[in-house]
N, C-alpha and C positions, 0 to 999 in steps of 0.2 A: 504493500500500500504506500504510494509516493505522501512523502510528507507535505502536512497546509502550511503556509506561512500569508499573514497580514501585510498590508500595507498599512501605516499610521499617519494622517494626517490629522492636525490640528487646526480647528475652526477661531478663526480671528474675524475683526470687523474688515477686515482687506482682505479676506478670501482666505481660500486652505494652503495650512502650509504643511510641504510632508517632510519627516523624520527621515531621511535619504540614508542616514548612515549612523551606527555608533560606534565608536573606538576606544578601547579600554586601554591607558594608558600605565604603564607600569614602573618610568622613572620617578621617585619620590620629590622630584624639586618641581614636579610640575602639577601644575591647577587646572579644572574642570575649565573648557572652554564650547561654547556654541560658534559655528562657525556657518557659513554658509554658500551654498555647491560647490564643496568641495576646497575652495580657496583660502586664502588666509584673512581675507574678511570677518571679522565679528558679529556675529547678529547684537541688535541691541538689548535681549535678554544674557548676554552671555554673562555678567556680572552675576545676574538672578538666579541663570543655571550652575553656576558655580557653589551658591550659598544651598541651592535645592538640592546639590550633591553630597557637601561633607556634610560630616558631625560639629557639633552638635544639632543646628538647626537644622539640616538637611537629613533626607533618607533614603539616598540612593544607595550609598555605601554601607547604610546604617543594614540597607535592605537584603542588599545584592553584593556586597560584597566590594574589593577592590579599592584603589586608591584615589582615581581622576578619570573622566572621562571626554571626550573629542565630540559632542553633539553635532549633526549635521543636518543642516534644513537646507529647502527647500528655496526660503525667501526668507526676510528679518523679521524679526518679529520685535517691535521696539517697546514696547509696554507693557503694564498689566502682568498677570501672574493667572491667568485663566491658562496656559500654554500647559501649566504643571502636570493636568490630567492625563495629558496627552503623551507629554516625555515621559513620565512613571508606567503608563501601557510601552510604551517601545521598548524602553530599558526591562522590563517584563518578560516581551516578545524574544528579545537580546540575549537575554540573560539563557533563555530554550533554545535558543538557536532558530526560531520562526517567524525574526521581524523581517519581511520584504522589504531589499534595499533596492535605489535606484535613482534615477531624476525622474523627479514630479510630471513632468511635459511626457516623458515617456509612457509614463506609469499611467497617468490618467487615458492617451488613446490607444497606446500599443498593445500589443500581443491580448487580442479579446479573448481567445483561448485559456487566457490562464486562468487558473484555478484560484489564486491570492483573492482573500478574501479583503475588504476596504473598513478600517476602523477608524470612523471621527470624533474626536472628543473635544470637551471644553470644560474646562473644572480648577478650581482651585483645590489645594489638597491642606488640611487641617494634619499638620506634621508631628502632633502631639497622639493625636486620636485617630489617624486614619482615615478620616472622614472625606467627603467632596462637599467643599462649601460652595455657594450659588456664586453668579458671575453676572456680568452686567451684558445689557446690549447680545440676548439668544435669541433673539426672531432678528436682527440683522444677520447675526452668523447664517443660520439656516436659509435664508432669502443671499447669500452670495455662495451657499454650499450648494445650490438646487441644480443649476449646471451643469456641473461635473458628478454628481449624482446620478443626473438623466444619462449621460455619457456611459458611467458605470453600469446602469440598470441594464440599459439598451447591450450592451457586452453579456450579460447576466451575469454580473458578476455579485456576490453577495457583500451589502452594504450595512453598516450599525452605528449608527448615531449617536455617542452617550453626552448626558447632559446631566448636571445635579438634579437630585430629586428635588430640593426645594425650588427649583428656577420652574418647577411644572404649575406654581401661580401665576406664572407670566401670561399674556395671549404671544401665542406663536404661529403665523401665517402658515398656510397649508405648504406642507415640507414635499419634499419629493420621496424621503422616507420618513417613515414614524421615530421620533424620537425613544431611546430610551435612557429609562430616569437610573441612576446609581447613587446610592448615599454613600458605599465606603468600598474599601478598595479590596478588601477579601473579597466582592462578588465577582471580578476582577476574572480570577477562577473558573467560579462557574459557568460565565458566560461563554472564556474560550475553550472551556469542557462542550460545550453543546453546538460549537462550532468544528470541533474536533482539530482544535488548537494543540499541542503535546507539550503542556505547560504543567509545572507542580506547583502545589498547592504554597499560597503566601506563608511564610512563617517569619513574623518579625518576634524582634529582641525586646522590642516594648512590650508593656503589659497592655493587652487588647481584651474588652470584656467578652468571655465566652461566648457570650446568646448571639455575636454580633456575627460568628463566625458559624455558629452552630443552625441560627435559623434559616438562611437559605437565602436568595435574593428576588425578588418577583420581579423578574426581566420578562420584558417586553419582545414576544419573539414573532412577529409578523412581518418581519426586516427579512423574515429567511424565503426562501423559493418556493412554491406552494410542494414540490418535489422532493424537498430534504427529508429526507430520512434522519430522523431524532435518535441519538444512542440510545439502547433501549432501557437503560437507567438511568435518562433522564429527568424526571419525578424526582429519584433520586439525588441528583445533584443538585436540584431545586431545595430539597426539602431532609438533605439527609437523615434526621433524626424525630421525622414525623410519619406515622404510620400510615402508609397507600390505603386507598379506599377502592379496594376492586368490582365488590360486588355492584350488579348494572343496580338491583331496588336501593343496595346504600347511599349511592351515589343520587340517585334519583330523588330521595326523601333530601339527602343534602341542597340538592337543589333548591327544592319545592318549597324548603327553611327557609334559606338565604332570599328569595323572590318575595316571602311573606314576609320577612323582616323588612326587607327595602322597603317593601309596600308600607309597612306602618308608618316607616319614616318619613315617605312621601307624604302620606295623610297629614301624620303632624306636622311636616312643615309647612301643608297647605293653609291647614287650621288656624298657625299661628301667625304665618305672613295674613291671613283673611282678617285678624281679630283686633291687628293692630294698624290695619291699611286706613291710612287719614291721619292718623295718631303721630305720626310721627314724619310725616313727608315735608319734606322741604318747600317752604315758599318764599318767594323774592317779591318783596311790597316795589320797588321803584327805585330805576336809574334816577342819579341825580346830578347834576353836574356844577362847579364854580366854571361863572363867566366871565368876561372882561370887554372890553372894546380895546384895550390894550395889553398883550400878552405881558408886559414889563408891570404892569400893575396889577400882578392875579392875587398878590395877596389882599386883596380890597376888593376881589370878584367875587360878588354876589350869587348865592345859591338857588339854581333852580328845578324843578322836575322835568325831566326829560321824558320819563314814560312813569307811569305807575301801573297799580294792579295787575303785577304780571306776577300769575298763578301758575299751576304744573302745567295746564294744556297751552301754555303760551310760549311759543318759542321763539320769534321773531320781533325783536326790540324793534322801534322807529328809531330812522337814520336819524344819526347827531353831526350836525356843519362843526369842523373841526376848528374852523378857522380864528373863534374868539371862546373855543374849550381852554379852560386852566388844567382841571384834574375832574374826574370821575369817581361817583361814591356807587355803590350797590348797596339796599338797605335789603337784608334778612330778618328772617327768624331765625331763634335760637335752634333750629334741628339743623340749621348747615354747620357739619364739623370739620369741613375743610371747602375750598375755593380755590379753582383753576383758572386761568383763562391760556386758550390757547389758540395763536396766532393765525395766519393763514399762511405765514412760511415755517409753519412746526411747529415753534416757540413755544412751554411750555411754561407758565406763570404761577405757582404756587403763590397766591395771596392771602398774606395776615388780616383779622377782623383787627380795625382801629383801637388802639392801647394807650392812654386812655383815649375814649371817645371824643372825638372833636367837639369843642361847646357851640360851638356855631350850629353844629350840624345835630346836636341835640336838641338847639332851642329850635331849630325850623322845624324838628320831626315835632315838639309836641303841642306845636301851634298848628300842625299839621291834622288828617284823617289818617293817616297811613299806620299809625300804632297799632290799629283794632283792636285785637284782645290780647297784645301780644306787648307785657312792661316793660321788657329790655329787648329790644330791638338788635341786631348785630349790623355793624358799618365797617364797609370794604373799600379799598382806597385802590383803584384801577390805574397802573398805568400808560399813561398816553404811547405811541407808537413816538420814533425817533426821526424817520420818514413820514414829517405830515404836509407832502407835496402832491400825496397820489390818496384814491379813495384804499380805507383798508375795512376788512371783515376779520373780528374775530368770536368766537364761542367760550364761552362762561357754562362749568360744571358746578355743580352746589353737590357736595355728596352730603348724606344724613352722617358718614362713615368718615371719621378721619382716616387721609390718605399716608403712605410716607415714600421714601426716595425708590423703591422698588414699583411701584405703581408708575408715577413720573416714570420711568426708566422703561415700564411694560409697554407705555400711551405712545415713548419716543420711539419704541422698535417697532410697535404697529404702525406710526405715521410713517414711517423708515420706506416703507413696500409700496408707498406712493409717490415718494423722491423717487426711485426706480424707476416708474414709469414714467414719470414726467406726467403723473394728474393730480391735482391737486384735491387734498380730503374737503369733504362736503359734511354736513349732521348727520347724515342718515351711516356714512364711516365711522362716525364715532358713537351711533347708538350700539352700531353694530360690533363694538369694541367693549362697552357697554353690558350689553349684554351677555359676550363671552367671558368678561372677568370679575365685572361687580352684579352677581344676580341677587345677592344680598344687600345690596347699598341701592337707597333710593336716591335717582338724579336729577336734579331739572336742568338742561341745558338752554342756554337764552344767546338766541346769533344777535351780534348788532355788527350796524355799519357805521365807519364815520366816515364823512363825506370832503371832499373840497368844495368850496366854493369857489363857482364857476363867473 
C-alpha cells in the first residue's frame, strides 16, 4: 500500500501560503528560521517562528524533538500568529515523514493524479494548554481560499479546512469546503487516522488533562469523497473509550430521544422568545441634529428634530442637507445595549451613549413629547463623514445585546465578500447577516442619507 502524505497550507488575509519544506537543523549555534522558496529571504514571521520553536515559550522542540529548524513557505507571511496552526500540523506531518513538499504554483495545478491529500489551517495555539484559540478576519480567509479549492476539488483531490472551534460564532460566507472546527491539538491525530495519515499519537511532556485526550474529537467529515472508505475502527478513533451502539432498535430509540429532546427545546425557546416579544425591543424616539449657518460657530448651533417616531417597522430616516449639520444625536430607549453605524464604504462605528448626558440636549428632550413613558432616555453622538463634498448613506444597528470586538470583526468579514465583487452592501445584506449571527438579539436598523446641497 503506497504511503499518503498532505500538503499544508496556511490561510492568511492575502491568500494561502504553503509549508514547501522543513529542515531540521543540527548545529547548536544556530536558531529556528522561516525562510521563503527556498532563498535566503526571511519571511516576516520568522522572528515568531523562532520563539514558536524553543523552550520555554515554544513547542516545537518541547514536542518533537531537536534543536532549530529551517521553515519554508510559500510566500511571507508578515503578521499575526494565526500561521501557528498550520506550522505545528507540518512539523507533525514532518516529524512521520508524510508532509508533501514542493512549490505552491506546482502543487496547486500539477500532477491531478496524485493522491496528496490538501490540509488548510488557521489557529492560534495556546502553548501552555494545547489549545487552538480563535483568530481574527475567517470569512476573508475562506473567501480568498475558495479558488484554489475549486482547483483542488475539480483534481479530486481531498480537501480539510481546520478553523478554531470558537471562531464557528463568526458568519462565514459559503466556502467551497465545509469548514472544520478543532479546539486542541491531540485531535490532530484523529483526524489524520481517518485520512489514513501514518502518524502517532501526540505525546507531550506537559501535563495535559486526560478527558481532553480521552474523549475523542467530533470532526466534521463531509470534506471527504462520497467514495472513501472509512477505516473500519473508525467510531473508534472518534470515541475511543465510549461504548459503540450496534444494535439497529438501540440506535433507533437513541435517535427518537435526541429529536424529542431538541423538540422541547425548540418549544421553549418559542415560548419564551413569544412571552417576552414587545418587552424588550428596541426603539429609537428621533434623529436630532445641532445646526448653524456657520460651521465655525457650531458650538452656538441650535438643536433641532430631524425625524422622530421612528419605531421597529421604520427603516428609512428622511434625508438631512449636510451642509449647515454640526453633529448628530440619536435619542433611544434604555433596551439599546450597544450602537453601530456602518458606512457605505464598510466602516464600522461602534458608538458610546452620551457620559454625562448633554444638558442642552436634556432640557430640549423634556420640553419635548419624545420621552413617552420612557425617564431616562439614552443619547448617541453620531459622527459626521470627513468627505462632506459628495451625498453619503449610512445604517445605524441598535442591538437589545451588547456587542464586543468579535462581532465588529464577524460584520467586517461579511462586508469583506462584497469589496470582492465590487457591489456595494445594501439593508437587506445586513439583515441577512442579521439573521445568520444574532437570532437572539433584537435589531432595529434605520438607513439615513445626508445630502449636499445643490
Amino acid at each position: 500500500m503506497d504511503k499518503k502524505y498532505a500538503q499544508v497550507f496556511i490561510a492568511t488575509t492575502k491568500g494561502l501560503v504553503q509549508v514547501q519544506s522543513i529542515t531540521r537543523l543540527t548545529a547548536s549555534d544556530l536558531s529556528s528560521v522561516a525562510t521563503i522558496s527556498g532563498t535566503s529571504q526571511l519571511a516576516g514571521i520568522s522572528g515568531g517562528y523562532q520563539a514558536f520553536v524553543e523552550k520555554p515559550q515554544g513547542i516545537i522542540t518541547d514536542v518533537f524533538g531537536g534543536h532549530a529548524y529551517r521553515l519554508n513557505l510559500s510566500d511571507s507571511i508578515d503578521q499575526g500568529e494565526s500561521w501557528q496552526l498550520g506550522v505545528f500540523i507540518a512539523h507533525y506531518l514532518f516529524e512521520h515523514g508524510c508532509l508533501s513538499e514542493g512549490a505552491s504554483k506546482e502543487t496547486c495545478g500539477a500532477d491531478p493524479v496524485s493522491d496528496d491529500m490538501v490540509i488548510i489551517a488557521t489557529g492560534k495555539i495556546d502553548t501552555l494548554l494545547y489549545t487552538v484559540l480563535p483568530i481574527q478576519s475567517l470569512a476573508k480567509k475562506c473567501l480568498l481560499a475558495n479558488s484554489p479549492i475549486d482547483e483542488w476539488k475539480a483534481q479530486q483531490k481531498r480537501v480539510c479546512f481546520l478553523a478554531p472551534n470558537i471562531n464557528f460564532r463568526e458568519p462565514v460566507p459559503d466556502t467551497a469546503v465545509n469548514l472544520t472546527p478543532i479546539s486542541a491539538l491531540p485531535e490532530l491525530f484523529q483526524l489524520c487516522s481517518m485520512f489514513g495519515l501514518p502518524v502517532g499519537d501526540l505525546v507531550f511532556s506537559k501535563e495535559i488533562d486526560a478527558n481532553l485526550k480521552n474523549e475523542g474529537a467530533l470532526i466534521e467529515a463531509d470534506f471527504l469523497p462520497t467514495d472513501t472508505q472509512y477505516p473500519l475502527d473508525r467510531k473508534r478513533i472518534l470515541a475511543p473509550n465510549k461504548p459503540l451502539i450496534n444494535s439497529p432498535s438501540i440506535r433507533t430509540l437513541f435517535v427518537l430521544s435526541l429529536l424529542l429532546f431538541a423538540l422541547s427545546l425548540f418549544i421553549i425557546k418559542v415560548v419564551n422568545v413569544n412571552s417576552v416579544s414587545g418587552l424588550n425591543r428596541p426603539v429609537v424616539f428621533a434623529l436630532m441634529g445641532s445646526l448653524s449657518d456657520n460651521k465655525k460657530s457650531c458650538g452656538q448651533g441650535g438643536l433641532s428634530i430631524l425625524d422622530k417616531g421612528l419605531l421597529v417597522n421604520k427603516l428609512l430616516l428622511n434625508p438631512t442637507n449636510i451642509a449647515h449639520l454640526c453633529q448628530l444625536y440619536l435619542v433611544t430607549d434604555t433596551h439599546v445595549s450597544s450602537l453601530w453605524l456602518v458606512t457605505d464604504t464598510k466602516a464600522i462605528f461602534p458608538l458610546r451613549s452620551l457620559a454625562p448626558a448633554e444638558k442642552r440636549l436634556n432640557t430640549f428632550l423634556a420640553n419635548s413629547e419624545l420621552l413617552a413613558d420612557i425617564a431616562e432616555p439614552l443619547q448617541w453622538s453620531l459622527p459626521l463623514p470627513s468627505n462632506q463634498s459628495q451625498t453619503r448613506k449610512y445604517t445605524l444597528l441598535a442591538f437589545t445585546q451588547p456587542s464586543d470586538a468579535a462581532d465588529i470583526d464577524a460584520l467586517e468579514s461579511y462586508l469583506y465578500q462584497f469589496q470582492q465583487t465590487g457591489r456595494s452592501h445594501n439593508i437587506e445584506d445586513l439583515q441577512t447577516w442579521i439573521n445568520k449571527t444574532q437570532a437572539d438579539n433584537k435589531i432595529v436598523m434605520l438607513e439615513h442619507e445626508l445630502t449636499v446641497q445643490k
